[in-house]
C-alpha positions in Angstrom: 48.8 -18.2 38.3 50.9 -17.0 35.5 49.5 -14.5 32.4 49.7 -17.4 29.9 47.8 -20.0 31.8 45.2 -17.3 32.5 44.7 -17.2 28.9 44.9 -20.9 27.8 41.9 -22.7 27.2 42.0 -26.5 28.1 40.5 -27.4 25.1 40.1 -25.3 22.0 36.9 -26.7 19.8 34.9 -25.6 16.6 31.9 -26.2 18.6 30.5 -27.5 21.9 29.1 -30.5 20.0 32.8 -31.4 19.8 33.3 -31.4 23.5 34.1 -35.2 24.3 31.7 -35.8 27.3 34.1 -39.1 28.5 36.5 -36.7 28.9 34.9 -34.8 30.8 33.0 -37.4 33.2 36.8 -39.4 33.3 38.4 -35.4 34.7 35.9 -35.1 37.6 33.7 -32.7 36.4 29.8 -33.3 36.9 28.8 -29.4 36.3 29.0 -27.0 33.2 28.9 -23.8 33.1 27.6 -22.4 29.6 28.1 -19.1 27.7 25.0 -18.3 25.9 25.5 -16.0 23.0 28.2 -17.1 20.2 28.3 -20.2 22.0 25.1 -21.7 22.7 22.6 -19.2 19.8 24.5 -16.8 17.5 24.5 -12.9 18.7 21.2 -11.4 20.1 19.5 -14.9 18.5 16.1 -16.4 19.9 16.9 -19.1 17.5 18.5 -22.7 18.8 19.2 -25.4 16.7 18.6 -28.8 16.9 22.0 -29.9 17.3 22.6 -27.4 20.5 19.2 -28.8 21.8 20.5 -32.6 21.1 23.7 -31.3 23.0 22.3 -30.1 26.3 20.0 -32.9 26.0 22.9 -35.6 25.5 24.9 -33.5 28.4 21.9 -33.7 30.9 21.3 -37.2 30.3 24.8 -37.9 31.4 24.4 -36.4 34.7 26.3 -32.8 34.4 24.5 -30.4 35.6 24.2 -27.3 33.6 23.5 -23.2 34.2 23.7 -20.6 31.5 26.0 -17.6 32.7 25.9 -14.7 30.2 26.7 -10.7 30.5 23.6 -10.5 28.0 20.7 -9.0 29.8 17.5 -11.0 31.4 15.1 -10.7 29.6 16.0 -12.7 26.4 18.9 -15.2 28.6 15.7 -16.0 30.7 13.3 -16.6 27.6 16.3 -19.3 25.9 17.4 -21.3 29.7 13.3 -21.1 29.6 13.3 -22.9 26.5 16.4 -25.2 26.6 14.9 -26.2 30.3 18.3 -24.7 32.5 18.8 -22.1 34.9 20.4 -18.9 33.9 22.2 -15.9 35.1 21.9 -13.3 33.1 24.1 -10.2 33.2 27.1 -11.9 34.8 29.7 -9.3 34.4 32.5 -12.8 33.5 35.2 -12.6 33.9 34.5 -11.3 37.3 34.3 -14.5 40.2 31.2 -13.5 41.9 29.1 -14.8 38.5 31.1 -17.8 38.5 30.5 -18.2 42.7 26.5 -17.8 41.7 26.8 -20.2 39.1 28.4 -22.6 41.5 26.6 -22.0 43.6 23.3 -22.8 41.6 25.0 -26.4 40.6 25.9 -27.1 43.6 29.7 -28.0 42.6 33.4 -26.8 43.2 35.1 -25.4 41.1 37.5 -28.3 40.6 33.8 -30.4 39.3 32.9 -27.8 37.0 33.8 -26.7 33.3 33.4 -23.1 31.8 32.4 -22.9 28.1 32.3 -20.2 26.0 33.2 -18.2 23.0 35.4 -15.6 24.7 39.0 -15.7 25.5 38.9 -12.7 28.2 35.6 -13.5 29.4 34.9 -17.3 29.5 38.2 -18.5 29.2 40.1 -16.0 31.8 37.0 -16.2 34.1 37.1 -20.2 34.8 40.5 -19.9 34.7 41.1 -17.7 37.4 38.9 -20.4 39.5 40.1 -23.4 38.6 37.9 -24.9 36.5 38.1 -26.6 33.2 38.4 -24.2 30.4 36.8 -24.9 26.9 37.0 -22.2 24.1 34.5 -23.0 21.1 34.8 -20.8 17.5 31.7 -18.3 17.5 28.4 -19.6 15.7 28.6 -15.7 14.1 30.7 -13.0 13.1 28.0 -10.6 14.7 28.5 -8.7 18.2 28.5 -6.7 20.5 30.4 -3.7 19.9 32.7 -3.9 22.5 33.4 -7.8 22.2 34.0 -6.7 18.5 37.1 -4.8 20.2 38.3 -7.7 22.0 38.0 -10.3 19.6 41.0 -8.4 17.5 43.1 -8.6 20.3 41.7 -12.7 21.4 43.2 -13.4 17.8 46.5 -11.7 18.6 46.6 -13.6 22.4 45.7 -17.0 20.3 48.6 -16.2 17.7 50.7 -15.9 20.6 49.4 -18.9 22.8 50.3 -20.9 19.1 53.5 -20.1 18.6 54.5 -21.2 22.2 52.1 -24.1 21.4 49.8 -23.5 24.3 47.1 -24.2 22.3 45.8 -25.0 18.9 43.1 -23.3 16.6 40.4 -26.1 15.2 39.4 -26.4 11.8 36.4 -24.8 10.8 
């Protein structure tokens, strides 16, 4: 697997209540694998909005199976799946396989049924990537995060400059 295709998401949203759940069903997939933070909650939120609620809701209700997968620790990961009624791993250490093996292993799907989703280029992105899955970046809910993802982010927005300009992929609106 070459560098580039490492780094290109599938699809490249504002947000996951732009994924298109027909495409999805119509590419095989019947799991999804979900960042939490940025993604799901903004940074270090207990807060979910109705329209991520409605989301999971409308995704579940469909038949795709869903499990949180977040580097965050326990404690709070546990309290939101607790709320939004998923299971959770909690910190995954993504991009690294083994989280993505234990969330396959908690759906009960191949990686070839499942799609990653998540904020992260080098985390979400490279992670379901390097196991074959479908690969969905989303814009961040919030400008606020960890410190070392703060790092990374300045060099996901050179990678996505790049990924453009060889028209890999394309940023959203919003």
């Amino acid at each position: 697997m070459g560098l580039v295709h490492l780094l290109t998401p599938d699809q490249y949203l504002s947000s996951i209540e732009e994924i298109d759940l027909d495409d999805l069903e119509h590419a095989g997939v019947e799991a999804v694998i979900c960042d939490l933070d940025n993604t799901l909650v903004p940074f270090g939120s207990e807060e979910i909005a109705e329209s991520t609620k409605k989301w999971l809701r409308e995704v579940r209700d469909r038949g795709f199976r869903v499990v949180l997968l977040s580097n965050a620790m326990s404690n709070r990961v546990e309290r939101l799946a607790a709320r939004l009624d998923v299971p959770a791993i909690a910190g995954a250490t993504k991009p690294r396989a083994a989280a993505y093996h234990r969330a396959m292993q908690v759906l009960g799907a191949a990686p070839g049924r499942c799609a990653a989703v998540g904020d992260q280029l080098f985390t979400d992105v490279v992670g379901g990537n390097r196991m074959g899955m479908q690969t969905i970046l989303v814009l961040p809910l919030s400008r606020r995060d960890f410190f070392m993802t703060k790092i990374l982010r300045l060099m996901e927005r050179w990678t996505i400059c790049y990924l453009q300009r060889r028209g890999c992929t394309e940023r959203p609106e919003g």
